[in-house]
Z-matrix of the N, CA and C atoms (Angstrom, degrees):
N
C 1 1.452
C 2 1.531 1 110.00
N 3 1.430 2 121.42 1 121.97
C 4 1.127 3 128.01 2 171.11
C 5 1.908 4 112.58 3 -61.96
N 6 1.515 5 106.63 4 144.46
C 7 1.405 6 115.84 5 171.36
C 8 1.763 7 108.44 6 -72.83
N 9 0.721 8 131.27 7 160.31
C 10 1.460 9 143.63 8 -164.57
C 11 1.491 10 109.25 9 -114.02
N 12 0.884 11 154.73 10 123.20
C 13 1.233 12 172.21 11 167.44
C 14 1.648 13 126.94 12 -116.10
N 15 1.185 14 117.94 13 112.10
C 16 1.482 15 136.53 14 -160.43
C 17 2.076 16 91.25 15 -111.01
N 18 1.159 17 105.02 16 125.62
C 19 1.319 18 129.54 17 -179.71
C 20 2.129 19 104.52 18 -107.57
N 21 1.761 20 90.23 19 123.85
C 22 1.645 21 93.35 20 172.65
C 23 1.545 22 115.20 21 -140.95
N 24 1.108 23 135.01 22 120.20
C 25 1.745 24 136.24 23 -122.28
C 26 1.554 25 81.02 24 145.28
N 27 2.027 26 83.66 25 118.31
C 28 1.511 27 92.78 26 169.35
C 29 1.667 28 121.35 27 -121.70
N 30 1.822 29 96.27 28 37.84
C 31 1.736 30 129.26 29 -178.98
C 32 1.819 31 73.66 30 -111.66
N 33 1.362 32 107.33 31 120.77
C 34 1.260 33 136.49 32 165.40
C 35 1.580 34 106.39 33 -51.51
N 36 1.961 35 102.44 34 -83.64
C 37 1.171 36 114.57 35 172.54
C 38 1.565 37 134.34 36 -44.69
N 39 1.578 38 109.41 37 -20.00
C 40 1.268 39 116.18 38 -177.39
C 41 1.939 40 98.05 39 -89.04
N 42 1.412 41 122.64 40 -44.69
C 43 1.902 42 102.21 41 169.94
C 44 1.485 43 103.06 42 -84.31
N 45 1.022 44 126.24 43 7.76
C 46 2.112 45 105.77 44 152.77
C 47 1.244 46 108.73 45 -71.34
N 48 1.562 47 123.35 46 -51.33
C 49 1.512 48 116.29 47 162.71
C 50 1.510 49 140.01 48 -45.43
N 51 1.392 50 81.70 49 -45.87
C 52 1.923 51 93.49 50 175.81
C 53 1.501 52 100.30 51 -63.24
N 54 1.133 53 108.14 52 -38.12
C 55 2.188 54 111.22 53 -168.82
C 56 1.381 55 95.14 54 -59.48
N 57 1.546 56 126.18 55 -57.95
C 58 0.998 57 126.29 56 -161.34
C 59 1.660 58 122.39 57 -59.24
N 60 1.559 59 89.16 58 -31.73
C 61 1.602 60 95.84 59 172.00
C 62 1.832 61 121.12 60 -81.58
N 63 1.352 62 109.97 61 -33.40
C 64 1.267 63 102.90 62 167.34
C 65 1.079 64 123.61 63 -86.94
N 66 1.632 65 141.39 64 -10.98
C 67 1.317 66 134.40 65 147.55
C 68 1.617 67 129.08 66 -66.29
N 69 1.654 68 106.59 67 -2.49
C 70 1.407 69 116.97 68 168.43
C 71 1.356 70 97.46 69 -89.25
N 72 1.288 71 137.93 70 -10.08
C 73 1.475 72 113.82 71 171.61
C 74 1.751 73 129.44 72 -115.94
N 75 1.340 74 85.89 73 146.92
C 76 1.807 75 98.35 74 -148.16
C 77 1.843 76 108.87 75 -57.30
N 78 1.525 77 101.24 76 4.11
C 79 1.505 78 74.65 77 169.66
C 80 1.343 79 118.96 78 -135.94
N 81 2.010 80 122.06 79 5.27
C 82 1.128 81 139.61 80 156.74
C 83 1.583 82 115.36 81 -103.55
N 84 1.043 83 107.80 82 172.27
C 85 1.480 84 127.23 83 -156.64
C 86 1.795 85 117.36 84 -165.52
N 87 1.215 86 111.39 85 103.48
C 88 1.852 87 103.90 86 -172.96
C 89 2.091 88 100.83 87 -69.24
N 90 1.944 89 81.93 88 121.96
C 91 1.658 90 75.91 89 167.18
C 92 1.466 91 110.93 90 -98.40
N 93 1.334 92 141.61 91 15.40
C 94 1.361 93 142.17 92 -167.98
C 95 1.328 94 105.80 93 173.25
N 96 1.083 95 112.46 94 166.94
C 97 1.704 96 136.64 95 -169.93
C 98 2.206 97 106.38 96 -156.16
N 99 0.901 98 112.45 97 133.50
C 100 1.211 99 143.67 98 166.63
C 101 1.898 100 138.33 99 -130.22
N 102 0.978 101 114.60 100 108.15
C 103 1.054 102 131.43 101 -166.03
C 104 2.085 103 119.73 102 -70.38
N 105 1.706 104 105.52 103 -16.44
C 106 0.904 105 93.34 104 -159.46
C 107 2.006 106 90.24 105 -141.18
N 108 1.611 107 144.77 106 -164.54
C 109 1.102 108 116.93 107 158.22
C 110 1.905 109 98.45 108 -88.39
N 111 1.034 110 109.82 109 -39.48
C 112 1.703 111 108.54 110 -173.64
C 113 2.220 112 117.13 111 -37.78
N 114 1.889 113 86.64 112 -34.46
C 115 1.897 114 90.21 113 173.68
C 116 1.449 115 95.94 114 -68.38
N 117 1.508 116 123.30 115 -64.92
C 118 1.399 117 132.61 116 -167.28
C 119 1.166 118 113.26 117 -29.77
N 120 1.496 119 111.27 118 -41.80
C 121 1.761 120 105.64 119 -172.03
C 122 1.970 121 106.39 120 -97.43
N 123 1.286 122 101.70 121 -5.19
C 124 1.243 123 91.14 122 150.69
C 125 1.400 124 138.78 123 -91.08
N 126 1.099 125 114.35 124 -52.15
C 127 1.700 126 110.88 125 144.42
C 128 1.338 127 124.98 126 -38.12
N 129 1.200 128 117.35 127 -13.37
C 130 1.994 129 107.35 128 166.01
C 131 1.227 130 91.83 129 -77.62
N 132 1.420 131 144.54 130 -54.90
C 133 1.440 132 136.18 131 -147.34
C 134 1.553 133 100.24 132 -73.12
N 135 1.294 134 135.37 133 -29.89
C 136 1.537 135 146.14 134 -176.02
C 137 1.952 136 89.40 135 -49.42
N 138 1.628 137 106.78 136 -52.85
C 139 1.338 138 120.08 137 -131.54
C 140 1.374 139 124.85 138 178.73
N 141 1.265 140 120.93 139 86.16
C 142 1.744 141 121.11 140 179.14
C 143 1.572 142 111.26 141 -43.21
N 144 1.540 143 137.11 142 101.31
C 145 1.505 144 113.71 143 150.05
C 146 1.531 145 118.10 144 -46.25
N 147 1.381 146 110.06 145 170.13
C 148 1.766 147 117.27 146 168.14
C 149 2.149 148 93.00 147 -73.61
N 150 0.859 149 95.44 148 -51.32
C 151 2.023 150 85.99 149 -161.54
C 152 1.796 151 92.07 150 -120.71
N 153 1.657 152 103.19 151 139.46
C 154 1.186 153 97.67 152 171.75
C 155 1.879 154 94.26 153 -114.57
N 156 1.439 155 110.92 154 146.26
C 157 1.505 156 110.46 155 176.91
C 158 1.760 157 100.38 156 -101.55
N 159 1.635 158 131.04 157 124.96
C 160 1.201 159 96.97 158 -155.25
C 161 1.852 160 82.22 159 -152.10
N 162 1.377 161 113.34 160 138.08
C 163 1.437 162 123.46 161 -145.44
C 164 1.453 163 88.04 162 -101.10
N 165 1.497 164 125.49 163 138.17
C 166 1.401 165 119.89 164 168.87
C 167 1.704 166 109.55 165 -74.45
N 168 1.129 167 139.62 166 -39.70
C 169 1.457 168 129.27 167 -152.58
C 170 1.356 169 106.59 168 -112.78
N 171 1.711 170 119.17 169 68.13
C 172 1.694 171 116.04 170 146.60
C 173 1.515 172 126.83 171 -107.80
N 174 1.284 173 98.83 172 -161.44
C 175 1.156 174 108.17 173 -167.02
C 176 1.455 175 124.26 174 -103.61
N 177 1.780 176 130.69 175 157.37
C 178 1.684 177 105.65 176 -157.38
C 179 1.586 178 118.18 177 75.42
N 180 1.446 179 120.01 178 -80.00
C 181 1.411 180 113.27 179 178.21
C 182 1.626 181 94.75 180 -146.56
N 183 1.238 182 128.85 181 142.07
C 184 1.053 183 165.84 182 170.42
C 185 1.414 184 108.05 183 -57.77
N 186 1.478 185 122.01 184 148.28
C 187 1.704 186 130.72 185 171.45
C 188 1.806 187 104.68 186 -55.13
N 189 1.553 188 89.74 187 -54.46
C 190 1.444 189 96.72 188 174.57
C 191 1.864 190 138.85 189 -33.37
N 192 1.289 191 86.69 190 -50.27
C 193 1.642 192 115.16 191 -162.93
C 194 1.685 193 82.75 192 -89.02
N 195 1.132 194 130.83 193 -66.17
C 196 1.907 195 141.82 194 -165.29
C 197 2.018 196 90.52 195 -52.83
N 198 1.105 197 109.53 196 -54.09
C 199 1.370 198 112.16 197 -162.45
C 200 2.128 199 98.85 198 -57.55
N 201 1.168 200 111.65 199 -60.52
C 202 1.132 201 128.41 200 -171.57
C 203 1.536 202 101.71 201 -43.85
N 204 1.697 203 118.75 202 -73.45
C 205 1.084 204 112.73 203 -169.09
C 206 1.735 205 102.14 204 -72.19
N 207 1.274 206 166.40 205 9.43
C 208 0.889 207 168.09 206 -47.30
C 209 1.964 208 101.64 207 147.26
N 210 1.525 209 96.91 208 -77.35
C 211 1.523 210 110.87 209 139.84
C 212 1.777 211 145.75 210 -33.79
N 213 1.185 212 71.66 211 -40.63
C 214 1.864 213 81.75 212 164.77
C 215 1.423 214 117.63 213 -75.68
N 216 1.180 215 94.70 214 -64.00
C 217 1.908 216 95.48 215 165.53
C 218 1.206 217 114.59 216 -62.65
N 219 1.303 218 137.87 217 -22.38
C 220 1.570 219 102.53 218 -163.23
C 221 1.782 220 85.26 219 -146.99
N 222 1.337 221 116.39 220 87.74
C 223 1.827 222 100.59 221 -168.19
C 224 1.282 223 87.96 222 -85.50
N 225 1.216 224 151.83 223 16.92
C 226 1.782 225 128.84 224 165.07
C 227 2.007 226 91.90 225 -89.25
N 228 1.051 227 121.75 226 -21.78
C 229 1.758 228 109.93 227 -169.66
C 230 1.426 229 88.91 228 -35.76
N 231 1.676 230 91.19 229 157.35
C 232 1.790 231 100.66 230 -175.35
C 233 1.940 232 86.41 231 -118.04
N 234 1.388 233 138.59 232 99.41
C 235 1.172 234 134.47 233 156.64
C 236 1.383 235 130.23 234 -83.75
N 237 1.616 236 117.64 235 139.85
C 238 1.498 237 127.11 236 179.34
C 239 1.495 238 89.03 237 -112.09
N 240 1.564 239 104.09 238 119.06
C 241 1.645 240 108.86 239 148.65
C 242 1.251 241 106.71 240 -85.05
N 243 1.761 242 103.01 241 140.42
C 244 1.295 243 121.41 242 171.14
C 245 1.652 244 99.34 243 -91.20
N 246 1.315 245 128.15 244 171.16
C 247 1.714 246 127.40 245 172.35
C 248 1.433 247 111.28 246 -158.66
N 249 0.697 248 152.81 247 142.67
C 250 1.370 249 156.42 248 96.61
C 251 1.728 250 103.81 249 -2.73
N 252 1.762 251 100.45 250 141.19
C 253 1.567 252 91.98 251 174.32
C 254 1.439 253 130.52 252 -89.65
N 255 1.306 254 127.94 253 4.26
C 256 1.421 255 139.54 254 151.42
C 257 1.414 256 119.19 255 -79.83
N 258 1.313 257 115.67 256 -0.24
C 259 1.570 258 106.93 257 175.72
C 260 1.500 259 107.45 258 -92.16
N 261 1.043 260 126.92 259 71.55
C 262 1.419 261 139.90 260 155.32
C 263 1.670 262 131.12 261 -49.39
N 264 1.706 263 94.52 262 -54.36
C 265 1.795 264 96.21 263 179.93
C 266 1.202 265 93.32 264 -84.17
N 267 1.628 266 155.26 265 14.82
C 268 1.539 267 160.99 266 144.73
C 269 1.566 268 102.32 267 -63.93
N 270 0.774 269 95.17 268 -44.48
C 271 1.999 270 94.02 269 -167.97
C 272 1.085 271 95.01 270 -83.01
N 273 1.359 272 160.46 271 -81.07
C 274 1.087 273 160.46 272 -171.68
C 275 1.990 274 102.17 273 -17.74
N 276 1.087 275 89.15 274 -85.25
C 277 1.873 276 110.43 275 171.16
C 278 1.690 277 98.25 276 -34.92
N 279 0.966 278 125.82 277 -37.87
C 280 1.828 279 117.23 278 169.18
C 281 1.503 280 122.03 279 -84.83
N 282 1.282 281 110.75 280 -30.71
C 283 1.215 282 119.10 281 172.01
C 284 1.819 283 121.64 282 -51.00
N 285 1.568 284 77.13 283 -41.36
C 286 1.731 285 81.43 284 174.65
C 287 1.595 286 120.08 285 -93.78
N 288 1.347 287 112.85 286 -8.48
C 289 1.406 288 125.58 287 172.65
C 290 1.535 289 109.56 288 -81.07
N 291 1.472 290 136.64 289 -6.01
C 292 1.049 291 137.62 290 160.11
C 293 1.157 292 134.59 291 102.38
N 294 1.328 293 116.60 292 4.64
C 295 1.772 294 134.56 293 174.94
C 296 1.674 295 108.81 294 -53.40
N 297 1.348 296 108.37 295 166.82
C 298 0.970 297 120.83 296 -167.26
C 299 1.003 298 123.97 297 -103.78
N 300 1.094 299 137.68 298 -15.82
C 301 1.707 300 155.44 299 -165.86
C 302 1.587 301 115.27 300 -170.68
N 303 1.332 302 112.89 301 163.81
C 304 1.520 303 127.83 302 -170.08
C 305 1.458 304 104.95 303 -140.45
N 306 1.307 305 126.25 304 108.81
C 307 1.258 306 113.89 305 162.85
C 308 1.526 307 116.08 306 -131.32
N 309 1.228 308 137.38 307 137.03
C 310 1.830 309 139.47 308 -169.79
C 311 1.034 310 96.75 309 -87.54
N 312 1.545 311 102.53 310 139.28
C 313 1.471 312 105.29 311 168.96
C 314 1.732 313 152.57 312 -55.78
N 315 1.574 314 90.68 313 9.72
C 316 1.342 315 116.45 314 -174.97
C 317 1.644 316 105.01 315 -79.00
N 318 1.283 317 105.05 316 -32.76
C 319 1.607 318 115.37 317 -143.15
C 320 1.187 319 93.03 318 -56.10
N 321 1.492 320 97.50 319 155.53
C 322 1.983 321 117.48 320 178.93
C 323 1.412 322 99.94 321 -91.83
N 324 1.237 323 91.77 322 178.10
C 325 2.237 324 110.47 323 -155.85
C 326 1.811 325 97.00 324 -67.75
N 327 1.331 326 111.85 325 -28.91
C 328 1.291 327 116.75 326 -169.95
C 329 1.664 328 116.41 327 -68.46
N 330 1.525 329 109.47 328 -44.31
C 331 1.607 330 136.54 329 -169.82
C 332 1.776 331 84.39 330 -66.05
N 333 1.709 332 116.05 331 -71.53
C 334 1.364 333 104.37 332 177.34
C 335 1.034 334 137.35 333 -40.31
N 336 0.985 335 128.71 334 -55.59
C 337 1.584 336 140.94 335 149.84
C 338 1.743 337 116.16 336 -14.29
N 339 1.210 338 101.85 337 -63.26
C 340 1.457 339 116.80 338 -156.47
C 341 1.940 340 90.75 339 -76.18
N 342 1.328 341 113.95 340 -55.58
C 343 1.383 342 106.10 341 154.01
C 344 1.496 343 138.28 342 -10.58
N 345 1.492 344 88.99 343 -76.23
C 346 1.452 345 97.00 344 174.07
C 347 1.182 346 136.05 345 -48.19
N 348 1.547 347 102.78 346 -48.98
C 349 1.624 348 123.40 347 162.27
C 350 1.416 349 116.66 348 -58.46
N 351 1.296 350 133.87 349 -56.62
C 352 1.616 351 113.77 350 174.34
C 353 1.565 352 120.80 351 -61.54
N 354 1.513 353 130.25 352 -22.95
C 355 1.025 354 128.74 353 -159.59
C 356 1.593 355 110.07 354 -100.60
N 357 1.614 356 118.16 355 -12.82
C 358 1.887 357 140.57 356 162.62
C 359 1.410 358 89.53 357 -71.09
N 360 1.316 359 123.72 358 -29.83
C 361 1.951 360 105.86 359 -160.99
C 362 1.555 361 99.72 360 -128.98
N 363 1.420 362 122.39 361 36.27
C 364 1.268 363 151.45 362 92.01
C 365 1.737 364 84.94 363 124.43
N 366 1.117 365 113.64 364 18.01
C 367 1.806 366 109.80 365 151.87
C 368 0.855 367 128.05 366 -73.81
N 369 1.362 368 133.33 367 165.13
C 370 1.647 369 133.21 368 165.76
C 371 1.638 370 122.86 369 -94.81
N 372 0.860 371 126.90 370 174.08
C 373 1.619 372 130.57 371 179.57
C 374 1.587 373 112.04 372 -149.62
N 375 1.266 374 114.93 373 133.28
C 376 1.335 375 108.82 374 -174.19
C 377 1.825 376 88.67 375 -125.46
N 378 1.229 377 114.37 376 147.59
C 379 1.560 378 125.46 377 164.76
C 380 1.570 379 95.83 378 -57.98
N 381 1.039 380 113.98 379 175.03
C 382 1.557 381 149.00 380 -158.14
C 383 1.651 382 108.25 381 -104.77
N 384 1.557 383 90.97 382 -51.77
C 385 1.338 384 90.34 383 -161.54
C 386 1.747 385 101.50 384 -101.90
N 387 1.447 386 108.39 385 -16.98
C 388 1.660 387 103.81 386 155.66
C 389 1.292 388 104.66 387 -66.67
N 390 1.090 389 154.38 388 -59.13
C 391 1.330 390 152.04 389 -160.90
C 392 1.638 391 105.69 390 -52.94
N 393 1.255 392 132.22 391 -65.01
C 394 1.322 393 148.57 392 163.94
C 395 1.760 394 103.47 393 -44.81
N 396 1.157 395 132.65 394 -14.56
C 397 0.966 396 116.31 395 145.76
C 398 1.725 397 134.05 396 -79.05
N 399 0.904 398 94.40 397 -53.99
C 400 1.492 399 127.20 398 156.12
C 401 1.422 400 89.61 399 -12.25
N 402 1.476 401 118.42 400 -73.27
C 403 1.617 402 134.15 401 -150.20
C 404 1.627 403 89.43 402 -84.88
N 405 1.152 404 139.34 403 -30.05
C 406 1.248 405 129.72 404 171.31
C 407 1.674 406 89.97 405 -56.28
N 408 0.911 407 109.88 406 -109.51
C 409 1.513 408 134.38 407 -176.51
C 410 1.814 409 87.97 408 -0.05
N 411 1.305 410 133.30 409 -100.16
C 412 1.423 411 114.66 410 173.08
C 413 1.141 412 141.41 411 9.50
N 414 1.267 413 107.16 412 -64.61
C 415 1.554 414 131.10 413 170.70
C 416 1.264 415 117.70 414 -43.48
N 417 1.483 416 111.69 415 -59.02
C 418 1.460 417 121.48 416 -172.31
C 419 1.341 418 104.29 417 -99.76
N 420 1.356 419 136.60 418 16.24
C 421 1.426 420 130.35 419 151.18
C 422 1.652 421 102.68 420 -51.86
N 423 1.704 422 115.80 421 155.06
C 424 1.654 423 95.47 422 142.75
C 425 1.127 424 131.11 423 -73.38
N 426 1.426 425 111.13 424 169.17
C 427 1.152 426 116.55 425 -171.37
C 428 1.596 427 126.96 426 -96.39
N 429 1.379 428 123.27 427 153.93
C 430 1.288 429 115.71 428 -145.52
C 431 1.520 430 109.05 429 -134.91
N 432 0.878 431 125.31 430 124.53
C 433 1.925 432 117.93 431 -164.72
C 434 1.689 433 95.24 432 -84.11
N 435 1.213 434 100.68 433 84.11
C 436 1.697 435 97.00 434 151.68
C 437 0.835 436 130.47 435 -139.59
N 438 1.988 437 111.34 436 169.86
C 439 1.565 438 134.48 437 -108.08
C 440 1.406 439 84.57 438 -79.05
N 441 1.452 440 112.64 439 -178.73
C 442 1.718 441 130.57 440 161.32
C 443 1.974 442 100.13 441 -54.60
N 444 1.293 443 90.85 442 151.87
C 445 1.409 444 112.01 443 -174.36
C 446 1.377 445 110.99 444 -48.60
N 447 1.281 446 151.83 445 153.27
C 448 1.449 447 139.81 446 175.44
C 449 1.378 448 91.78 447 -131.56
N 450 1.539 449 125.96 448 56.17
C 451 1.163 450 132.67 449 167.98
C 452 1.863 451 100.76 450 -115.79
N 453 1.136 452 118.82 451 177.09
C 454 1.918 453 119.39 452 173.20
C 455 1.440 454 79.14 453 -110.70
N 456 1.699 455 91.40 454 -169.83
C 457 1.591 456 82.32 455 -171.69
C 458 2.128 457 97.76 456 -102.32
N 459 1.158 458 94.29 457 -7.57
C 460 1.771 459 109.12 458 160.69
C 461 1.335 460 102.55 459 -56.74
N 462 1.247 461 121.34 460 -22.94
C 463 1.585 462 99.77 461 -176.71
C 464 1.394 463 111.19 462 -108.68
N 465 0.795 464 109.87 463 -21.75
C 466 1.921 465 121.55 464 -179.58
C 467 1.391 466 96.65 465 -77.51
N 468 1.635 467 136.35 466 -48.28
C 469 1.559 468 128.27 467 159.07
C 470 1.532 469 109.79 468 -22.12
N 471 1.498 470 89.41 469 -71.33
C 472 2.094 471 96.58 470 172.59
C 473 0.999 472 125.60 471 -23.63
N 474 1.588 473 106.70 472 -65.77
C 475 1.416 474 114.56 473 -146.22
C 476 1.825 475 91.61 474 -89.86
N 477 1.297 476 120.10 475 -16.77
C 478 1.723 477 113.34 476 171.21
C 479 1.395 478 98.17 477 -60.25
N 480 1.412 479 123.66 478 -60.32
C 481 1.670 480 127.29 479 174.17
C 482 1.522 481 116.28 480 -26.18
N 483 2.030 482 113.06 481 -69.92
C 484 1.030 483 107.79 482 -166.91
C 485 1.819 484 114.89 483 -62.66
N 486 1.064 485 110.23 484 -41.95
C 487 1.659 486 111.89 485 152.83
C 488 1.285 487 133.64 486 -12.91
N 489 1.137 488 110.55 487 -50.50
C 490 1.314 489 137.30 488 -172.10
C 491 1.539 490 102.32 489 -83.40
N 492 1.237 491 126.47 490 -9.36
C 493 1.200 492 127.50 491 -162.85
C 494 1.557 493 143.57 492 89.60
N 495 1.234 494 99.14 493 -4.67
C 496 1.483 495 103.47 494 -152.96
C 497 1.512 496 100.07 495 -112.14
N 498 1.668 497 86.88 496 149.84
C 499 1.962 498 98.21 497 -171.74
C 500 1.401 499 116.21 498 -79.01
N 501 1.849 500 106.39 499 172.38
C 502 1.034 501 92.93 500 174.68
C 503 1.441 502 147.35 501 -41.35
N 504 1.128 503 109.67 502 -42.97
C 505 1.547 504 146.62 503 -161.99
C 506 1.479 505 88.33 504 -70.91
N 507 1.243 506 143.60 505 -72.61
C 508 1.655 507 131.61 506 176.46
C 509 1.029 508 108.45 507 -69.73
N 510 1.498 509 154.79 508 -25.08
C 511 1.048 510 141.83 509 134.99
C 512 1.857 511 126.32 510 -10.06
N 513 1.278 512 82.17 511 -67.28
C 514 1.778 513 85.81 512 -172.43
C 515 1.877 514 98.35 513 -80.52
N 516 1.574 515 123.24 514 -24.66
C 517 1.239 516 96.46 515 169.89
C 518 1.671 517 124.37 516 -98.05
N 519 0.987 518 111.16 517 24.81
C 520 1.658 519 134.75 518 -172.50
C 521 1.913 520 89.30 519 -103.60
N 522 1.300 521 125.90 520 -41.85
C 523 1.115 522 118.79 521 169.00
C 524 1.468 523 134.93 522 -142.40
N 525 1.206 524 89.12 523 60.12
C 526 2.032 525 135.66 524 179.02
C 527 1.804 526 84.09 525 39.18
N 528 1.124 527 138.05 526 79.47
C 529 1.359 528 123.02 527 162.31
C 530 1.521 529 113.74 528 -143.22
N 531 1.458 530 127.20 529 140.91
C 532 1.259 531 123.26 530 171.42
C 533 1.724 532 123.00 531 -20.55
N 534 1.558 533 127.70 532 139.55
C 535 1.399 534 100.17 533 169.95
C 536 1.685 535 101.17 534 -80.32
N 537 1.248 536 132.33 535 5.35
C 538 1.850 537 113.52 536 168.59
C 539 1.393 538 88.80 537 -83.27
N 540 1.272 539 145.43 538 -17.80
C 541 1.484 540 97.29 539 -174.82
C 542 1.433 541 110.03 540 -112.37
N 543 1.424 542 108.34 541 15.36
C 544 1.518 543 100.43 542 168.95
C 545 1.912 544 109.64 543 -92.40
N 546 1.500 545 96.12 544 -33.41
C 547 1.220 546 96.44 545 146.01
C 548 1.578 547 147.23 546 -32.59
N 549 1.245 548 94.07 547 -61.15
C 550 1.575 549 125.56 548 169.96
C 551 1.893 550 116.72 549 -46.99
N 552 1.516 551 106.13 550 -56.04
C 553 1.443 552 128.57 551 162.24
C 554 1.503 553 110.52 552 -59.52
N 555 1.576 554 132.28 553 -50.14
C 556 1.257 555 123.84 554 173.24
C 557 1.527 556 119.41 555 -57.47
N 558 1.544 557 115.85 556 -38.06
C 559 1.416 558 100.80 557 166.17
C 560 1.268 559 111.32 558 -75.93
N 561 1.050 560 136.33 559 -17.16
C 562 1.690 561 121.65 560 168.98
C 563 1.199 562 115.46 561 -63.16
N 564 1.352 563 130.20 562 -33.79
C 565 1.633 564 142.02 563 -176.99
C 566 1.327 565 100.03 564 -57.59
N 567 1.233 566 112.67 565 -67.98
C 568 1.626 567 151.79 566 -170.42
C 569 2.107 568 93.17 567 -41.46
N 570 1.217 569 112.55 568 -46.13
C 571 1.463 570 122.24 569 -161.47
C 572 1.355 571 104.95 570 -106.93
N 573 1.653 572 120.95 571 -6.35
C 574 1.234 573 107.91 572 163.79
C 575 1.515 574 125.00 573 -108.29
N 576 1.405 575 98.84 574 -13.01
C 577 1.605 576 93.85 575 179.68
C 578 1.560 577 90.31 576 -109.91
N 579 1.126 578 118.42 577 37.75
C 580 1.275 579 107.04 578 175.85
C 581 1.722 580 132.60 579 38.87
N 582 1.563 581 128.53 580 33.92
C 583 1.142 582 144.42 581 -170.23
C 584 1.748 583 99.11 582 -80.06
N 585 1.031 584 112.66 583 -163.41
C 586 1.677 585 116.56 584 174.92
C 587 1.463 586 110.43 585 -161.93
N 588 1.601 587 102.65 586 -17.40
C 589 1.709 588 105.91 587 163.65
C 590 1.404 589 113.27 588 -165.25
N 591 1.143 590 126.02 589 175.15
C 592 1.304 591 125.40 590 -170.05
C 593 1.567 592 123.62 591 -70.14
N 594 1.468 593 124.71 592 -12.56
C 595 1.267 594 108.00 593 142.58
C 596 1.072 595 144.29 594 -79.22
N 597 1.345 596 124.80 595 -27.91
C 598 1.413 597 134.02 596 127.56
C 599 1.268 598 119.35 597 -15.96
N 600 1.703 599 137.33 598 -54.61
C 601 1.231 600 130.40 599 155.15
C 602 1.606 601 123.40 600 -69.33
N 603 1.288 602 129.39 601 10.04
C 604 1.178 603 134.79 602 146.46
C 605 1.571 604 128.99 603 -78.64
N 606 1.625 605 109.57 604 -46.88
C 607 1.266 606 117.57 605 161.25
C 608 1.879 607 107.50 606 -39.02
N 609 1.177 608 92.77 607 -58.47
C 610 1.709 609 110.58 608 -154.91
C 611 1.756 610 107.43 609 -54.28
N 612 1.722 611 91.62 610 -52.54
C 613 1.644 612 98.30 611 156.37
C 614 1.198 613 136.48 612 -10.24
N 615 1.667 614 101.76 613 -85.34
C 616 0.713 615 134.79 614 154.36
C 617 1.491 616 128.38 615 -23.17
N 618 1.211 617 122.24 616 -89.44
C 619 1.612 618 127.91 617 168.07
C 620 1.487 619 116.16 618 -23.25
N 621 1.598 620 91.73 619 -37.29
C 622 1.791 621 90.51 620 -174.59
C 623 1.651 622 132.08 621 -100.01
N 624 1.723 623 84.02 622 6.11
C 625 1.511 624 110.02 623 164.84
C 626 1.607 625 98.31 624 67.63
N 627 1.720 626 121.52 625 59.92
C 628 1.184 627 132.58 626 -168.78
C 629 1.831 628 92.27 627 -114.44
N 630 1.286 629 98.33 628 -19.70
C 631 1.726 630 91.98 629 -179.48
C 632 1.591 631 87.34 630 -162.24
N 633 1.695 632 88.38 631 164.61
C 634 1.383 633 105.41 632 -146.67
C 635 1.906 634 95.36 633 -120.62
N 636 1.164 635 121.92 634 153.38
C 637 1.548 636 103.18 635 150.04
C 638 1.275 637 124.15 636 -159.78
């Protein structure tokens, strides 16, 4: 059974392309398309897809605003923001709204792909070159004297993992451990650096020079 994939992009020509690419692959399939966030959240009520691919900058309601309330109802939805590569203060504002992946609209058939697949088997994926912004932006924050890490080093193992994308479930067998207690350790991560979701623990990563790229 193919995963289902719901397309939201209110550039016509840009989800005929995207369709074309995820109905060329053998294990997704677009069940819907929406043009605006107001269709999007009506088509969730029809029917949850497994992955929604969902564009921050339209018209009517926003990726932003659609994703959020979208989220409220249904916090397991698995979302891919699409972006433009100047939408920076956009990504940020999603990051903390809780999506699952980041990919620019540049990306080649391969990057999509690989997307799709970590974020159905309940990892995340961040673009490359959003991320490297990300780390710009860091950089030139000021700078801030803080304390030693209040991570173990069991949890910083983790949180290099969750980074990386990968779910619980290879997580705990990537390092022979129950998935409750890798579980168990992610809400500790989660409650000590004060994050609220896993890009948030990428930012945080990041800043603290826990992974490199």
């Amino acid at each position: 059974m193919k995963h289902k994939v719901l397309l939201v992009d209110d550039h016509k020509l840009f989800r005929k392309g995207l369709r074309m690419l995820v109905d060329g692959l053998e294990c997704f399939e677009v069940s819907g398309e929406a043009s605006n966030g107001h269709e999007f959240l009506d088509l969730l009520e029809q029917g949850r897809p497994d992955i929604v691919m969902l564009d921050i900058a339209m018209p009517e309601m926003d990726g932003i605003e659609a994703a959020r309330l979208a989220l409220l109802q249904y916090p397991d939805l698995r979302i891919i923001t699409i972006s433009m590569y100047g939408e920076q203060s956009y990504y940020f504002k999603m990051v903390e709204t809780g999506v699952k992946g980041f990919l620019l609209k540049n990306s080649d058939f391969a990057e999509v792909k690989l997307a799709l697949e970590t974020v159905v088997e309940g990892g995340t994926y961040f673009s490359r070159e959003l991320l490297m912004n990300l780390v710009t932006s860091l950089k030139n924050a000021p700078a801030k004297s803080a304390p030693d890490s209040p991570l173990s080093e069991r949890e910083k193992e983790i949180l290099v993992l969750i980074c990386k994308g990968m779910s619980t479930q290879k997580i705990a067998t990537a390092l022979v451990l129950s998935k409750r207690t890798v579980d168990s350790h992610r809400a500790n991560i989660l409650a000590k650096t004060n994050c609220h979701n896993t890009a948030s623990l990428v930012a945080y990563a990041i800043k603290e020079k826990l992974v490199e790229l």
